[in-house]
Structure formats: C-alpha cells, structure tokens
C-alpha positions as CSV (number, residue, x, y, z in Angstrom):
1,X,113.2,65.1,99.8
2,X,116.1,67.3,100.9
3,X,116.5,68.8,97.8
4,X,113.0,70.1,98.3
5,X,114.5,73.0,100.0
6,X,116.2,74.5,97.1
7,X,115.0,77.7,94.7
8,X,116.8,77.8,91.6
9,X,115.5,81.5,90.7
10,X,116.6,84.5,93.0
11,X,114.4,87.3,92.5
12,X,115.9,89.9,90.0
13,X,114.2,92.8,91.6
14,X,115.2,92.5,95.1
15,X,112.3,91.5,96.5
16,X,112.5,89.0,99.2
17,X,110.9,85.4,98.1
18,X,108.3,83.2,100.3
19,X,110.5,80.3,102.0
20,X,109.4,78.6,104.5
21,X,111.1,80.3,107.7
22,X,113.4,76.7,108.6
23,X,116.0,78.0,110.1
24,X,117.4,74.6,111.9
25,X,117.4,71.6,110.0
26,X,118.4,67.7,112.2
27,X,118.4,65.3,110.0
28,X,118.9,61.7,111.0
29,X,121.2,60.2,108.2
30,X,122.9,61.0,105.2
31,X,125.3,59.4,103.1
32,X,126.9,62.1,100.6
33,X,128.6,60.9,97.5
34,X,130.5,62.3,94.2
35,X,127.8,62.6,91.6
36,X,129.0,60.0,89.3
37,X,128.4,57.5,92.4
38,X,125.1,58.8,92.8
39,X,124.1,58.3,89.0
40,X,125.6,54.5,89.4
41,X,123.6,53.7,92.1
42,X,120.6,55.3,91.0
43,X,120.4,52.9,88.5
44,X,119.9,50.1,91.2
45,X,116.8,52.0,92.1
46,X,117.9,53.8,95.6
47,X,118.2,57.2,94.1
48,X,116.4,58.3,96.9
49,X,119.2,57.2,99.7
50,X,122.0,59.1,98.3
51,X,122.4,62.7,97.4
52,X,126.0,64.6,95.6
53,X,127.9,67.1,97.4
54,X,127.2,69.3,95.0
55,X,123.2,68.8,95.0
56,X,123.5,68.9,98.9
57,X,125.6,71.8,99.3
58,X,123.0,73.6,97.0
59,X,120.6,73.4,99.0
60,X,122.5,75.7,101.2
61,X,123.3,78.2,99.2
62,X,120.4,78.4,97.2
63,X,118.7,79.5,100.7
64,X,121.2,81.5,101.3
65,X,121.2,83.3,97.9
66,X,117.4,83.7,98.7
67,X,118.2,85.6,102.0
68,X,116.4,82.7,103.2
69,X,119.3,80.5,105.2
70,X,119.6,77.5,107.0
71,X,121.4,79.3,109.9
72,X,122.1,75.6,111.9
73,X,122.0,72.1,110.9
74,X,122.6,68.8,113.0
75,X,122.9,65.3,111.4
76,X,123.4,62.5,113.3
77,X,125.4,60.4,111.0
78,X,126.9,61.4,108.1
79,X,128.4,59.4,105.5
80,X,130.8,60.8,103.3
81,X,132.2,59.7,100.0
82,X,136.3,59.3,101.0
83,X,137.1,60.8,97.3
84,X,135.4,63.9,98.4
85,X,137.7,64.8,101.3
86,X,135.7,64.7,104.7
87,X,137.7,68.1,105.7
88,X,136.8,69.7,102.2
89,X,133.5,68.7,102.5
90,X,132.7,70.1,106.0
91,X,134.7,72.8,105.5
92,X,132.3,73.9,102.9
93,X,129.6,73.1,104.1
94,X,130.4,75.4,107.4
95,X,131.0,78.1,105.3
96,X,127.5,78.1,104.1
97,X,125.6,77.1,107.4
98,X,127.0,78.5,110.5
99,X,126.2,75.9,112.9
100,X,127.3,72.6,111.7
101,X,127.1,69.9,114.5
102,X,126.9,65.8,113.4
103,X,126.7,63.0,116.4
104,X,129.4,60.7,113.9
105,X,131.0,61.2,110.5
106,X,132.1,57.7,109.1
107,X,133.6,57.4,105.3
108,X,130.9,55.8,103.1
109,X,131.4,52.1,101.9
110,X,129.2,50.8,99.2
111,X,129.0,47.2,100.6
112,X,127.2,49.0,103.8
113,X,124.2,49.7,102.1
C-alpha cells in the first residue's frame, strides 16, 4: 500500500502535479529488506509484509521529484535487513525526508515472521 504514494512520471513542462498534500506520514511497522529477499518471500505469499530499500526509498524521492515531499515521517518499529547497513539505510533515507523519527529499529530475522 505504501508504494501507493509513488509517481513514476515528473511533469516535463514544469507544471506542478496533483498529490495528495501528505506531508507527515506514521506508520506503525515496517520491515525493509534487499530485493532479492523480498522476491523469495514473495513467493510464500506475504508480498504484501515486506517492501526493498529501494522500492521504499522511492517513494520518497519520487515525491520529492514531484515537488510534492514527505517533509516528516515517524515509524514505530522498523525492521531492517542487516545486509543493508542500518546506518546506510537511515542515512539515506534522512537525506530524502527531513524528519526521520522511529520509536525502535531492530535488524530483521526471517524466523520472526
């Protein structure tokens, strides 16, 4: 559903596009993993659980892109895959949302799920 929130196009002309004006987004849980590990456990039929850094960090930009951005976002708990580098990860992310706040960030097992 997250992914929901991206636009692939950005206007050639300059005009600005119709986004919905979201400019905080709190989500409750998380759990980011390297794409590969998303395609494996998609096939288990949870595709819907997990998202890819990348997929998740283009949400982001594409918003941003669209002069449309996510300007805070909150997440309760965040799981992240350890082969992406929790430090990586955020720091990316907080270069594309300003306000990055998260209650706990706990590396992401597959045996929790």
């Amino acid at each position: 559903a997250l992914q929901a929130l991206i636009y692939h196009d950005v206007p050639q002309d300059g005009s600005r596009l119709t986004l919905p004006s979201l400019r905080c987004l709190w989500l409750s849980e998380v759990n980011v993993l390297r794409a590969d590990r998303v395609l494996q456990y998609s096939r288990s039929g949870t595709e819907d659980a997990y998202i890819s850094d990348t997929q998740f960090l283009d949400v982001f930009s594409s918003r941003a892109r669209c002069r449309s951005p996510i300007e805070r976002l909150r997440i309760d708990m965040l799981y992240i895959d350890p082969a992406l580098g929790r430090e990586l990860f955020l720091t990316r992310l907080r270069s594309l949302v300003p306000i990055v706040e998260y209650e706990d960030v706990e590396d992401w097992q597959a045996d929790r799920m």
